[in-house]
C-alpha positions as CSV (number, residue, x, y, z in Angstrom):
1,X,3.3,12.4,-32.2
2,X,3.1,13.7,-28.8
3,X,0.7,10.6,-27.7
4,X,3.3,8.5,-29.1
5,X,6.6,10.3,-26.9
6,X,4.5,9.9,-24.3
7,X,4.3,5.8,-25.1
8,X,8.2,5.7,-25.4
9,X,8.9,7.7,-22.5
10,X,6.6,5.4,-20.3
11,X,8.2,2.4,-21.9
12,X,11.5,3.4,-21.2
13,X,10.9,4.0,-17.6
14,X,9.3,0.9,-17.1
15,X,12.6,-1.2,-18.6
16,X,14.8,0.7,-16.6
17,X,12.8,-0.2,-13.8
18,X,12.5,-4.0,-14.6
19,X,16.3,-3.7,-15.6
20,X,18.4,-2.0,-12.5
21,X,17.3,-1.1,-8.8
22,X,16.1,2.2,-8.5
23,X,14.0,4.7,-6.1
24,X,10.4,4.4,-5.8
25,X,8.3,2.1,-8.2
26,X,8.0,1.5,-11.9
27,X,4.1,2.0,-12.4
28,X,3.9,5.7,-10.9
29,X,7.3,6.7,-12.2
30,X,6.5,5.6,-15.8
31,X,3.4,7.5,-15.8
32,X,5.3,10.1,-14.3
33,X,7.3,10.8,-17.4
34,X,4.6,10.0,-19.9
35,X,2.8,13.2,-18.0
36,X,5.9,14.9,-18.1
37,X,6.3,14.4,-21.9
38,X,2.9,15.1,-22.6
39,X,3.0,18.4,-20.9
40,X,6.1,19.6,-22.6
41,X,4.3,18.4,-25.9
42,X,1.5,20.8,-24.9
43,X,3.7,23.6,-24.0
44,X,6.3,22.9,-27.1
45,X,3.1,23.2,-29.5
46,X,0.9,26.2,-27.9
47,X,4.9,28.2,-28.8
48,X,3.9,27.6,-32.2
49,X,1.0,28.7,-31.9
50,X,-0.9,25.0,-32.7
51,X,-4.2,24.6,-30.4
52,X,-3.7,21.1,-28.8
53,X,-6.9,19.0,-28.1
54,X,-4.6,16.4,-25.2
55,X,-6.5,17.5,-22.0
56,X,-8.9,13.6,-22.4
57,X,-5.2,11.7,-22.4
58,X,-4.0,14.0,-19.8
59,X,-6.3,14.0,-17.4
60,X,-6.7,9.9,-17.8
61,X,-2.9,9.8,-17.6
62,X,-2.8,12.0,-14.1
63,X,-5.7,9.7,-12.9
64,X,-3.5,6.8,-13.5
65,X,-0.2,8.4,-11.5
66,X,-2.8,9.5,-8.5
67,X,-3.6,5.4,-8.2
68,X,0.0,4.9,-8.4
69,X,0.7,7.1,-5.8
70,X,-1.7,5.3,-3.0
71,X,0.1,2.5,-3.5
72,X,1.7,1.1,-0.7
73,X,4.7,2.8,0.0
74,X,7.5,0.3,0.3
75,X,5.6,-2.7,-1.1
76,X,3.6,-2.3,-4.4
77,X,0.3,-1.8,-5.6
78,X,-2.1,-5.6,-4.7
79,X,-5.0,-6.1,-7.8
80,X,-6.8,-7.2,-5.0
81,X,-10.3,-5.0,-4.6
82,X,-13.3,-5.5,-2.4
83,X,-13.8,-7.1,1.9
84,X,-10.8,-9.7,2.5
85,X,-10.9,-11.5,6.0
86,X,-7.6,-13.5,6.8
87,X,-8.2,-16.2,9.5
88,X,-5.4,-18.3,9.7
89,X,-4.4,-21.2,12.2
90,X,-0.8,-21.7,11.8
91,X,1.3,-19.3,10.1
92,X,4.9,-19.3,9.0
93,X,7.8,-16.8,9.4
94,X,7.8,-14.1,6.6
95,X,4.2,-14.8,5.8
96,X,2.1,-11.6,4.2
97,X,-1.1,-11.1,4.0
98,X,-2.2,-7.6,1.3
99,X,-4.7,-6.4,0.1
100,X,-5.6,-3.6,-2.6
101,X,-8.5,-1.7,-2.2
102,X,-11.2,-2.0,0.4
103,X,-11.6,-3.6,4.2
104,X,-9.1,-6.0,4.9
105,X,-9.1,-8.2,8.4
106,X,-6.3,-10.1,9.9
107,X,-8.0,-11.8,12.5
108,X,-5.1,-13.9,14.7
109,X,-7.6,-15.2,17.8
110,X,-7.6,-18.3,16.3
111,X,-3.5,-19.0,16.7
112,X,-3.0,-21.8,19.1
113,X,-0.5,-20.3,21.7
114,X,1.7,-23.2,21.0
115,X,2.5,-23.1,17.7
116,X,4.2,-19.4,18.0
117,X,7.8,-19.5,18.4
118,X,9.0,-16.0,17.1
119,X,7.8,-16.1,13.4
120,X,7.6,-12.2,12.1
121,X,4.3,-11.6,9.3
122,X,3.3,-8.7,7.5
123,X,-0.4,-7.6,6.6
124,X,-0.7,-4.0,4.5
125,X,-3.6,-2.2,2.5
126,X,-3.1,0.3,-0.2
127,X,-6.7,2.0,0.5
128,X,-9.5,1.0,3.1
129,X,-9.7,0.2,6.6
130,X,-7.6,-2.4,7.9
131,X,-8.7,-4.5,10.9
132,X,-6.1,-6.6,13.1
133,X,-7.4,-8.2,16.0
134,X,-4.9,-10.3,18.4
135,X,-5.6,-12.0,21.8
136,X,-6.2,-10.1,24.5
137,X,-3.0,-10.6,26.7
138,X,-1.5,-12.7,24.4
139,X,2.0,-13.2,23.2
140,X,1.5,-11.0,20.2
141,X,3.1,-7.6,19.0
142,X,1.8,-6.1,16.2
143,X,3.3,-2.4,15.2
144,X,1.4,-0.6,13.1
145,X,2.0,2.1,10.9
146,X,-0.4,4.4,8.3
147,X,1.3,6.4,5.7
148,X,-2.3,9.0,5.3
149,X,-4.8,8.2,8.0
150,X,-5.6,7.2,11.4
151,X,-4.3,4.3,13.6
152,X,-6.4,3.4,16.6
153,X,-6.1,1.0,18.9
154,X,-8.7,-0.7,20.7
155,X,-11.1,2.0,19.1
156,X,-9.3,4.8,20.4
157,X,-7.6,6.9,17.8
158,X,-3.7,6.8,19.0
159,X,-2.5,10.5,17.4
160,X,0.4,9.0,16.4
161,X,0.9,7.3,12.7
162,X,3.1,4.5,14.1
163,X,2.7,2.7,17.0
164,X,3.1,-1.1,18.8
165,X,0.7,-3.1,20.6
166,X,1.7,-5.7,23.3
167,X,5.2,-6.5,25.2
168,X,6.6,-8.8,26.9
169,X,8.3,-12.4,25.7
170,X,6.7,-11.6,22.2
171,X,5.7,-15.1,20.1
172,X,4.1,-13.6,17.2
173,X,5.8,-10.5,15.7
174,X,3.1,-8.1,13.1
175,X,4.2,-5.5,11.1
176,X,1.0,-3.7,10.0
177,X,0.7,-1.1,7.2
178,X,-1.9,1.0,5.8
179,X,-0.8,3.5,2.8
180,X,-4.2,5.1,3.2
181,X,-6.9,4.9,5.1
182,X,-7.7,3.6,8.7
183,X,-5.7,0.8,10.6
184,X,-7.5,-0.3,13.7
185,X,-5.5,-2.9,15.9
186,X,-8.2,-4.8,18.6
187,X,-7.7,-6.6,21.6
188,X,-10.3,-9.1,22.0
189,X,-11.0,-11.7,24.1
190,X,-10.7,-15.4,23.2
């Protein structure tokens, strides 16, 4: 019966989700108040004295809401696992390139110069190492920001969670996010 709260209580959140605006997202907060009624199920039956054998669903359920919570902070979880590499030659404004799980690379050397007038993209990983490497002097800006990790730039760890590389008349505006792990941003040469 418990098992079977839990089920309702997790279906529940997710319409309300799918149905109105509201804080946070609807995969970590649903499991959130399975958990929750699972645990008061626990405590409402050891009162009466009942043994109850729910640890297995449980723990499986936690597992589940600790996934959740690595997800990507304002954006949502990607199904994407594994090495990504991004290399694109023209992009548009508003493009996004995300990733899951793993090592992404965003790898903008190969924009011509000319085709760059102002467009803002996004790149984010839920877990891993993210690698975004712009032109060396180029007219690129890329701020970076990691919810749990390290940001370094140029392979020297920065200290700070958030910070932007490049200035100047700006071209190609990045807004780089890692929810946890390790976002490096390079300057290379072309």
């Amino acid at each position: 019966m418990t098992i079977g709260l839990a089920a309702i209580a997790f279906g529940a959140t997710w319409a309300a989700y799918s149905q109105w605006t509201l804080p946070g997202h609807a995969w970590p907060m649903s499991l959130a108040a399975a958990l929750a009624v699972l645990g008061i199920g626990c405590l409402a039956l050891g009162g009466v004295g009942r043994r109850v054998g729910m640890a297995g669903v449980a723990t499986v359920f936690v597992g589940l809401l600790a996934l959740g919570a690595i997800s990507n902070g304002p954006g949502h979880m990607s199904g994407r696992w594994g090495d990504q590499t991004w290399a694109p030659t023209s992009v548009t404004n508003g493009q996004s390139f995300d990733h899951g799980v793993g090592d992404a690379t965003l790898d903008l050397t190969k924009l011509p110069a000319s085709s760059l007038t102002g467009q803002r993209i996004s790149t984010s990983l839920n877990l891993g190492q993210l690698t975004v490497k712009i032109p060396k002097g180029g007219d690129i800006q890329v701020t970076g920001d990691v919810s749990r990790g390290e940001l370094s730039i140029n392979d020297d760890a920065s200290g700070n969670n958030t910070q932007t590389v490049g200035s100047g008349s700006t071209a190609l505006l990045v807004d780089a996010h890692v929810g946890t792990g390790q976002l490096n941003i390079e300057e290379v040469q072309r």
